[in-house]
C-alpha positions as CSV (number, residue, x, y, z in Angstrom):
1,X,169.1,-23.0,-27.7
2,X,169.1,-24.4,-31.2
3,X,169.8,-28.0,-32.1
4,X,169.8,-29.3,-28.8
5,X,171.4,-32.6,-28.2
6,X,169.5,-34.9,-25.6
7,X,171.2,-37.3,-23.5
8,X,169.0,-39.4,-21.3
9,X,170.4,-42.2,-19.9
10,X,168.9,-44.2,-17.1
11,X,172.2,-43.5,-14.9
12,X,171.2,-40.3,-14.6
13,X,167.7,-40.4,-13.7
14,X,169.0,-43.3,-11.1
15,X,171.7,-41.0,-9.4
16,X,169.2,-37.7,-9.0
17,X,166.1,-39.7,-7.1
18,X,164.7,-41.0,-10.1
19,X,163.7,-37.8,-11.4
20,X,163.8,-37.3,-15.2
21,X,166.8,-35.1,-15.2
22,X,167.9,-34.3,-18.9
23,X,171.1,-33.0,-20.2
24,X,171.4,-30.7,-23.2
25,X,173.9,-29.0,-24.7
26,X,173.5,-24.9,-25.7
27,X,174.7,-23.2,-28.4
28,X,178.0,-23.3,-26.7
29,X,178.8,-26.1,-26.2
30,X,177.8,-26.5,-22.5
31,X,175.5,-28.7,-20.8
32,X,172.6,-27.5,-19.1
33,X,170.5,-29.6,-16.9
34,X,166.5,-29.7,-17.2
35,X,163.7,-32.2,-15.8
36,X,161.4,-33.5,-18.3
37,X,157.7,-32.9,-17.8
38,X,156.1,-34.2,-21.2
39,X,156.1,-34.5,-24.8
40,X,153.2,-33.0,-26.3
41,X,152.4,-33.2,-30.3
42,X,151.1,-31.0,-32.0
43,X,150.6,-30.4,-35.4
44,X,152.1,-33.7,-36.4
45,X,155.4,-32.3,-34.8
46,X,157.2,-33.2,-31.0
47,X,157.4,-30.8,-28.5
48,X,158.8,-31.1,-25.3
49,X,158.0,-29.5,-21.9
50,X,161.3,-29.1,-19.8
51,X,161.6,-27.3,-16.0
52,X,165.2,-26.0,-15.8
53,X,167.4,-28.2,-12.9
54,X,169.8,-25.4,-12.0
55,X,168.6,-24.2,-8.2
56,X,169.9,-21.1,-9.5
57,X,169.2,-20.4,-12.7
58,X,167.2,-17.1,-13.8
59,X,164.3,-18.2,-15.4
60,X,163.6,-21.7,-13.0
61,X,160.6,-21.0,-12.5
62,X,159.4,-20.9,-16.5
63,X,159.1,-24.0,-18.4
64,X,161.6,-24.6,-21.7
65,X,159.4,-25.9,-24.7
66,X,161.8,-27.5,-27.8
67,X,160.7,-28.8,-30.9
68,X,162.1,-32.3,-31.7
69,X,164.2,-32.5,-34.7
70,X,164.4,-34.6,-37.2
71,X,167.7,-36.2,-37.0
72,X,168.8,-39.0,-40.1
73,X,171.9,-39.7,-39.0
74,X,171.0,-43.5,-37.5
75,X,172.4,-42.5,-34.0
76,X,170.7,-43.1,-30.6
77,X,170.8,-39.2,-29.8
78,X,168.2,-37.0,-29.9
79,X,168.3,-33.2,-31.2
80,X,165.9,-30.2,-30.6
81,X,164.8,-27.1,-31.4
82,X,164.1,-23.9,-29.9
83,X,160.5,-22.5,-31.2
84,X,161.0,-19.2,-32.2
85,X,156.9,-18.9,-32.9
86,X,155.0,-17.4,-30.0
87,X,151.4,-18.5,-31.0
88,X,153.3,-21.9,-30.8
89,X,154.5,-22.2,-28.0
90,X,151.6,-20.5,-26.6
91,X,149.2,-23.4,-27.5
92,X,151.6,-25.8,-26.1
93,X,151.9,-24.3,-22.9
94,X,148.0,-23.9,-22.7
95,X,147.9,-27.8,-23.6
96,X,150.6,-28.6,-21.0
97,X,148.5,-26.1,-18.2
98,X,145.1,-28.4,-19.6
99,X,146.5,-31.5,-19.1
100,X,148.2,-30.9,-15.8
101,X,146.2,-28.3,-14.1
102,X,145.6,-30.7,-11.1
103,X,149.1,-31.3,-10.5
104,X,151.1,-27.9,-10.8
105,X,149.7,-24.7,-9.7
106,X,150.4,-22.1,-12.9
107,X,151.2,-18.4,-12.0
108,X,149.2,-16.5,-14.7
109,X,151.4,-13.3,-16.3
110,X,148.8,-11.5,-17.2
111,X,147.4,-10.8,-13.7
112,X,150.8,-9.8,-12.6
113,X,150.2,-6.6,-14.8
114,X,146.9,-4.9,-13.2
């Protein structure tokens, strides 16, 4: 997904239980559901940490991580980035595992493999 659009209005977290339920739009043009689970920074840049919403998409069990944009266009909406580096988003997932390894219980990959 490249230049994401994020529309989070307070409506929508109000009519889905309060949960932060985000909507962005793909490279296509559709919108695509996610919860929010944090914004982390690193390296003077924003990332954020998104769980997909759709009960049946593929991958909704595998956090989205998008690098916020920098957007001079003086409106209210946000844009993001996909992060095509892997040591990247590896050391952003490892700091979202750190600081929430009390509340979700991470599957690790590489154990799947022996």
């Amino acid at each position: 997904m490249d230049e994401n659009e994020m529309n989070n209005n307070s409506q929508n977290d109000e009519m889905n239980g309060g949960e932060n339920i985000i909507s962005l739009k793909d490279e296509n043009g559709n919108d695509v559901n996610f919860e929010f689970l944090d914004m982390i920074n690193y390296e003077n840049e924003n990332y954020i940490v998104l769980l997909p919403a759709d009960e049946n998409a593929e991958d909704g069990d595998e956090v989205v991580i998008l690098k916020q944009a920098k957007v001079d266009d003086g409106s209210d909406e946000e844009e993001y980035d996909s992060v095509e580096d892997e040591d990247t988003l590896n050391t952003i997932f490892d700091m979202f595992k750190e600081k929430y390894k009390d509340e979700f219980d991470f599957i690790d990959d590489d154990n799947d493999n022996k």
